[in-house]
N, C-alpha and C positions, 0 to 999 in steps of 0.2 A: 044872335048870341047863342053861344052853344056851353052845354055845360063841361065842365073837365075832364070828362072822364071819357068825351067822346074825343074832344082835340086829343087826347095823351092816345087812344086808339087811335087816330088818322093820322099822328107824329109814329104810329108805331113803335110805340115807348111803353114798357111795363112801367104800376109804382116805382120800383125800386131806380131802372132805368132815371126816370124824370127825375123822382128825388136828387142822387146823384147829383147829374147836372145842375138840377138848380139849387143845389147845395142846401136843402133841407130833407128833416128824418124821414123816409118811406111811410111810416105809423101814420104823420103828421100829413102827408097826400092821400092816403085811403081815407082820412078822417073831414080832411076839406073836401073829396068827393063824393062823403057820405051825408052832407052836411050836419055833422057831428063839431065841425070845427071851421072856424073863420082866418085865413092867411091874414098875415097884417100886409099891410101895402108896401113893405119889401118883396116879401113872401110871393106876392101876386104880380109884382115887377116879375122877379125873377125868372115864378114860371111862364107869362107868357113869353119873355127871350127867350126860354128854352123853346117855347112850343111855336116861335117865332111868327105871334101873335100881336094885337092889340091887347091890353087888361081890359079895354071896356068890352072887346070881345068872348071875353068866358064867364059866365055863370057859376057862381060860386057858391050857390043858394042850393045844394044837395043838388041829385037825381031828377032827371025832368024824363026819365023812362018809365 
């Protein structure tokens, strides 16, 4: 399990990039990978498609650096 903000670096994907794609606000991904804020289980669908992932694959629990 890796947290977000490293798969959005090895997708090579800025915030804003990701958001985009997975069709939520840029604010709203710096904040799930700050763990500031919790995706709902759309939100977490969505971005693992983008990052062409598992969801049980990403840590969504902040910063593990």
């Amino acid at each position: 399990m890796e947290n977000l903000s490293t798969l959005r670096a090895k997708a090579g994907l800025s915030v804003t990039e990701l958001a985009r794609r997975a069709g939520v606000n840029a604010g709203s991904i710096s904040r799930i990978e700050r763990g500031m804020q919790s995706p709902s289980l759309a939100t977490a669908l969505q971005i693992a498609t983008v990052l062409a992932v598992d969801v049980a694959e990403i840590n969504f629990v902040g910063r593990n650096d």
